[in-house]
C-alpha positions in Angstrom: 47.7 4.5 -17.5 51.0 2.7 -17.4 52.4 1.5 -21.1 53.3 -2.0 -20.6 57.1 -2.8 -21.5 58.4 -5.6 -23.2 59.9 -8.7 -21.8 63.4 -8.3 -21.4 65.9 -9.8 -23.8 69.7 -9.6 -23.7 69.5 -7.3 -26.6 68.9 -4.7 -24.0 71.6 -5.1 -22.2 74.9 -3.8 -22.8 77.9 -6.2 -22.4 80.7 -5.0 -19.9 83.8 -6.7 -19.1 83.0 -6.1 -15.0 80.2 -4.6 -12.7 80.5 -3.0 -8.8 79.9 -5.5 -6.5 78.9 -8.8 -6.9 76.3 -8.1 -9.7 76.6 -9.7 -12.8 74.0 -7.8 -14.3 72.0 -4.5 -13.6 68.6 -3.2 -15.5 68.3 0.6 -15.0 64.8 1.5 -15.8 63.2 5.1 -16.0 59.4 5.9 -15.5 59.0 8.4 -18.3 55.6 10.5 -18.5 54.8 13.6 -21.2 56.9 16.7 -20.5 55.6 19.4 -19.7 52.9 18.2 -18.2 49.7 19.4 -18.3 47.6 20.6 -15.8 43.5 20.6 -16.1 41.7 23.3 -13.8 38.1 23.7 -12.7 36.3 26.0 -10.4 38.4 25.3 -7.4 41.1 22.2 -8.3 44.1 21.5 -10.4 44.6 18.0 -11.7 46.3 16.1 -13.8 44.4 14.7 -17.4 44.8 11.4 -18.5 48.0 10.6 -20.0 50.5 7.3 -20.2 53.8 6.5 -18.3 56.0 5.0 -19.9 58.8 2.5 -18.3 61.8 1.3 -20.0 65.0 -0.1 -19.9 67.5 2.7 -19.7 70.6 1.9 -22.2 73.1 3.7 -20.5 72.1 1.5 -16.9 71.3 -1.9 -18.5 74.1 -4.1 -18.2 75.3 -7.6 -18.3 79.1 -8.8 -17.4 80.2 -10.7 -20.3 80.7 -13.6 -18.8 77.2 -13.9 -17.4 75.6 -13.0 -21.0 73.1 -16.0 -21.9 72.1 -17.2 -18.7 68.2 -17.6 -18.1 67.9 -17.6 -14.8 69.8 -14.2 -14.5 67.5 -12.9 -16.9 64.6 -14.2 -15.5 65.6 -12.3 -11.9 66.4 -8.9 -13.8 63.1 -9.2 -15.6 62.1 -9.2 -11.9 63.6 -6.0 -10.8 62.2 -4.5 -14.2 58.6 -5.7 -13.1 59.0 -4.5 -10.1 59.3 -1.0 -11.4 56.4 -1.4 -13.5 54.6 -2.1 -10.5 55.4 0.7 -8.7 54.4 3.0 -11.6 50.9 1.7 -11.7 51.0 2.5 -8.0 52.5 5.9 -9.0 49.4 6.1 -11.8 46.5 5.7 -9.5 48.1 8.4 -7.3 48.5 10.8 -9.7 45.0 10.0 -10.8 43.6 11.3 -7.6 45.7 14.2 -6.7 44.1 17.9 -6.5 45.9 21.4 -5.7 44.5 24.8 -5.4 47.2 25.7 -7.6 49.3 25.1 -10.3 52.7 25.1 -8.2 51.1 23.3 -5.6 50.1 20.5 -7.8 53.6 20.7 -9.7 55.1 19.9 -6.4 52.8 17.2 -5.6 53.1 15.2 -8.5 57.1 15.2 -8.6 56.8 14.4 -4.5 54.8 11.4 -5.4 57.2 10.9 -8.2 60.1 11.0 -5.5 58.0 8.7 -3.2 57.2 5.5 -5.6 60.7 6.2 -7.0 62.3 5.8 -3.4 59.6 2.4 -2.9 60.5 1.1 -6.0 64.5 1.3 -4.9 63.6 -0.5 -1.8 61.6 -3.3 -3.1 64.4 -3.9 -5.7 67.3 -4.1 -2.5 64.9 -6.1 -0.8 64.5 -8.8 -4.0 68.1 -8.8 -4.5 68.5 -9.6 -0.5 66.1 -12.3 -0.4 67.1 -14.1 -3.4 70.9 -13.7 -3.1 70.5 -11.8 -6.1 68.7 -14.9 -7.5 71.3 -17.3 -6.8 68.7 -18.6 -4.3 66.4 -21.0 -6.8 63.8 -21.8 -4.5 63.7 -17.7 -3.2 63.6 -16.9 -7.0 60.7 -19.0 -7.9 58.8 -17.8 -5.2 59.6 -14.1 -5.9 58.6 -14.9 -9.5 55.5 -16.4 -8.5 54.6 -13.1 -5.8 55.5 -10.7 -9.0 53.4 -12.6 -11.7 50.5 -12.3 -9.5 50.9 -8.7 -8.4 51.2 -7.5 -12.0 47.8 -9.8 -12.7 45.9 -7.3 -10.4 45.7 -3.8 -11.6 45.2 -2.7 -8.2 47.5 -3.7 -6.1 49.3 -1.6 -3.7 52.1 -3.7 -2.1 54.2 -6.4 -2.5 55.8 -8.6 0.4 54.2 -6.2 2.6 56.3 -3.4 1.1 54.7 -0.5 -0.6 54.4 0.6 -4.0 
């Protein structure tokens, strides 16, 4: 199960003077699950039990150029890239869900290979939002991105998005 953040707010942000790049604003969000983590066994499997991942903005990562502070639609687009990762830890979820080891390393090194493989997805949907909507500078790319992610996150299910991965 995948705890379902809040909608972004500036408050989250904190204000810089400047960012790398062309950015003028960045949301660094971690996936988060209980540490250690458990391991269930039966006759012949490990698994994983039950248990929630968290995502949420990351302080140190979340930031806004000063001068950009306010604006809706930049919002709107980071709130994006933040839905995005939530979307690729339901993916993550379901996996871990179903994975099985015959041991307890084995399924140690599964999980945090899965955890390296959504994480690595996630990156790449992100670059691929940001190229597509000029980092949402494009309006009409923007709308339609919003429109793709609103309807992803509708179906608990889904697997890709703009025929990218989870």
């Amino acid at each position: 199960m995948v705890a379902a953040p809040p909608r972004l707010t500036w408050s989250d942000f904190q204000t810089v003077d400047s960012l790398v790049g062309s950015e003028d604003a960045h949301i660094g969000a971690e996936i988060s699950f209980p540490q250690p983590l458990r391991m269930d066994h039966d006759v012949d499997a490990y698994r994983l039990p039950a248990f929630t991942i968290t995502v949420a903005p990351e302080p140190r990562r979340t930031l806004v150029r000063a001068s950009a502070k306010g604006s809706e639609e930049l919002l709107r687009h980071e709130q994006g890239h933040y839905d995005l990762v939530l979307l690729s830890a339901r993916a993550l979820a379901r996996e871990l869900a179903t994975l099985t080891a015959p041991s307890a390393t084995e399924l140690s090194q599964r999980t945090q290979d899965s955890v390296d493989e959504h994480t690595k997805r996630a990156a790449r949907l992100s670059q691929a939002y940001d190229r597509r909507t000029d980092h949402g500078r494009n309006l009409a790319a923007q709308a339609s991105w919003g429109d793709r992610i609103a309807a992803a996150l509708a179906v608990e299910s889904i697997d890709e998005l703009d025929g990218m991965p989870l």
